[in-house]
C-alpha positions as CSV (number, residue, x, y, z in Angstrom):
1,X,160.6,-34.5,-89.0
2,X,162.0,-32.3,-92.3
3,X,164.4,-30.1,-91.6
4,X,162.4,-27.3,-93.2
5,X,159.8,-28.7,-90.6
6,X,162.5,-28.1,-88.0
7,X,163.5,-24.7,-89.3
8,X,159.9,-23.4,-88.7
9,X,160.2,-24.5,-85.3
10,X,163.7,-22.4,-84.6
11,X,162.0,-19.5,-86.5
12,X,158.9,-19.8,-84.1
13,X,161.0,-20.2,-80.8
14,X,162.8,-16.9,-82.4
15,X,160.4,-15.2,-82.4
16,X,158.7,-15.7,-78.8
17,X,159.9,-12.9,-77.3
18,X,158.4,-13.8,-74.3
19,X,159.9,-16.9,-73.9
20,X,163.2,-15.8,-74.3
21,X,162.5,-13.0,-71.8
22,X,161.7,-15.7,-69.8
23,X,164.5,-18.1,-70.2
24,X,162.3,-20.8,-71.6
25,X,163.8,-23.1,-74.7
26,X,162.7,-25.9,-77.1
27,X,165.1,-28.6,-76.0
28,X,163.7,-30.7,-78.9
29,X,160.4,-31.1,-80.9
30,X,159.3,-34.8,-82.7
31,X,156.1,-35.9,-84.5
32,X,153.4,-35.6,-81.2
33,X,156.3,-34.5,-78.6
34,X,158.3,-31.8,-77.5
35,X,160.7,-30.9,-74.5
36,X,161.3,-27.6,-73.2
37,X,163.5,-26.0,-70.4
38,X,164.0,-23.3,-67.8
39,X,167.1,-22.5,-66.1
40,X,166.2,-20.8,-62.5
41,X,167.2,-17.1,-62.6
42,X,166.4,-14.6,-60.2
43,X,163.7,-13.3,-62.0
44,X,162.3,-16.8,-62.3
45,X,161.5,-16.7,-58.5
46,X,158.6,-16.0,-56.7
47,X,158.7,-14.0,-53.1
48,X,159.4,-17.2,-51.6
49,X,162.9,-17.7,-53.7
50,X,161.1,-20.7,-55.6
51,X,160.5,-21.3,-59.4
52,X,157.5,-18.9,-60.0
53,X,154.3,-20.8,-60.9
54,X,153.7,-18.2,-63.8
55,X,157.0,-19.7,-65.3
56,X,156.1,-23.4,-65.1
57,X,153.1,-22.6,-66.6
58,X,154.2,-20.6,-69.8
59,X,156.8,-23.5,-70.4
60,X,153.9,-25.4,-70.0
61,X,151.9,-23.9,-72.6
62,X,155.5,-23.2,-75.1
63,X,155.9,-26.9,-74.9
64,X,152.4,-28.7,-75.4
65,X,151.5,-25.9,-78.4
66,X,154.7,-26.9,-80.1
67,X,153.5,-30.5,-79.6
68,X,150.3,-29.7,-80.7
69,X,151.9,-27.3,-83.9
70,X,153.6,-30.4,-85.2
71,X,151.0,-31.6,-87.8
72,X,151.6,-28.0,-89.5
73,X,148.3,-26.7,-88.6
74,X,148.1,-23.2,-86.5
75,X,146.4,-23.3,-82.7
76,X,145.7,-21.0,-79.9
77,X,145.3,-22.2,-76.3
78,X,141.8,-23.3,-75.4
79,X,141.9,-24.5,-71.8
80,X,144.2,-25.7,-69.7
81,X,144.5,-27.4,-66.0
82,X,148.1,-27.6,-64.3
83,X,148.7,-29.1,-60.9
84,X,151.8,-28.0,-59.1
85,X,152.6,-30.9,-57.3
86,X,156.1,-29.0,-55.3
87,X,158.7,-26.7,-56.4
88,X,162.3,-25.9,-56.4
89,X,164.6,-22.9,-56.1
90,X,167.5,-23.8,-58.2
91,X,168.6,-25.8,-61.3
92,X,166.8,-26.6,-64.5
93,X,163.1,-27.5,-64.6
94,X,161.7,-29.5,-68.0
95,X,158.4,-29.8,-69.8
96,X,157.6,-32.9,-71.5
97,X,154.6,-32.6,-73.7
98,X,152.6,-35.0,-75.9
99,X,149.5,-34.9,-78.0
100,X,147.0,-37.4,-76.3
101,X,144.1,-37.1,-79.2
102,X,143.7,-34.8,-82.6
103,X,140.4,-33.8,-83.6
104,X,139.1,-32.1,-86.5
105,X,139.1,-29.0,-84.6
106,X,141.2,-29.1,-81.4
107,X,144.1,-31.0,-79.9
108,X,144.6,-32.2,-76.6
109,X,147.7,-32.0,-75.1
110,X,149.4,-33.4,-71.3
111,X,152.5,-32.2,-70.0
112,X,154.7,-33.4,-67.3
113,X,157.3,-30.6,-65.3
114,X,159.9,-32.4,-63.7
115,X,162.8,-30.7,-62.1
116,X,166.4,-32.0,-60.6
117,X,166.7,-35.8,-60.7
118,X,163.5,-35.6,-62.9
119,X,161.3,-35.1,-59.8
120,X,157.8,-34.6,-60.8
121,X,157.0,-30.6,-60.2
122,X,153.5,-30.6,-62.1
123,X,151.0,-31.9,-64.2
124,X,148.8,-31.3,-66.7
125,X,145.8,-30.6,-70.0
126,X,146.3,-28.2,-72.2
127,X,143.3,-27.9,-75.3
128,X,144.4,-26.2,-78.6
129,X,142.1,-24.8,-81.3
130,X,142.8,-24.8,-84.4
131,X,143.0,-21.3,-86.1
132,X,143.1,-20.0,-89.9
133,X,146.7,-18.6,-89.7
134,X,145.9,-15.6,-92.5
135,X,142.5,-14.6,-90.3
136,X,145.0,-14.5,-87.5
137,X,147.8,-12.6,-88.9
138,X,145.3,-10.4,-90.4
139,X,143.8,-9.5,-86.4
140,X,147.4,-9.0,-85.5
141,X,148.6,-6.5,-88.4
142,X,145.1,-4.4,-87.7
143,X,146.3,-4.2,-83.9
144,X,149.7,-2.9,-84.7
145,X,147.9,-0.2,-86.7
């Protein structure tokens, strides 16, 4: 990848607030691939003083969408199936995504959490629909209003 390609990246990680609310960071995007992280806070945990699923999820969806993102086209989430598989309390967890097809009009996605020791936590699809960025931009400045 370009480094402007890269730069757009670091500008959209920026500027996902909730992300970085959640403690939830691009490790690294290629061509097809990216990696994200979570480092167990407090306000990570559920009641039970585990990794909330919420959390897994949203790094879920942060990591295949930059996957999907990487042929410069804009998507939204379509559909998505994750399996939690076990959890953890403390420590780092990961999400390894990869585009599995293109199409003309959506992307499909998988995604693997792991967690200490690169423990499988979860599994799973995400679908991405492709979306005309000024149509979108457009619905989001007549919200604000």
């Amino acid at each position: 990848m370009d480094e402007i390609t890269i730069e757009m990246f670091k500008d959209k990680e920026r500027k996902n607030l909730f992300a970085t609310y959640n403690h939830i960071e691009m490790v690294m995007v290629e061509e097809d691939h990216a990696v994200f992280r979570l480092n167990i806070q407090p306000e990570s945990k559920n009641s039970y003083g585990m990794v909330h699923g919420g959390a897994i999820y949203a790094m879920a969806d942060n990591a295949t969408g930059f996957a999907a993102h990487t042929d410069g086209r804009n998507y939204v989430t379509q559909t998505s199936a994750l399996h939690f598989l076990r959890n953890q309390a403390t420590g780092t967890v990961r999400a390894s995504a990869w585009v599995r097809h293109r199409g003309k009009s959506t992307v499909l996605t998988a995604v693997d959490i792991t967690g200490e020791g690169g423990r499988l936590l979860a599994t799973g699809e995400f679908t991405f629909f492709c979306v005309d960025k000024a149509l979108m931009d457009q619905k989001a400045g007549a919200e604000q209003k």
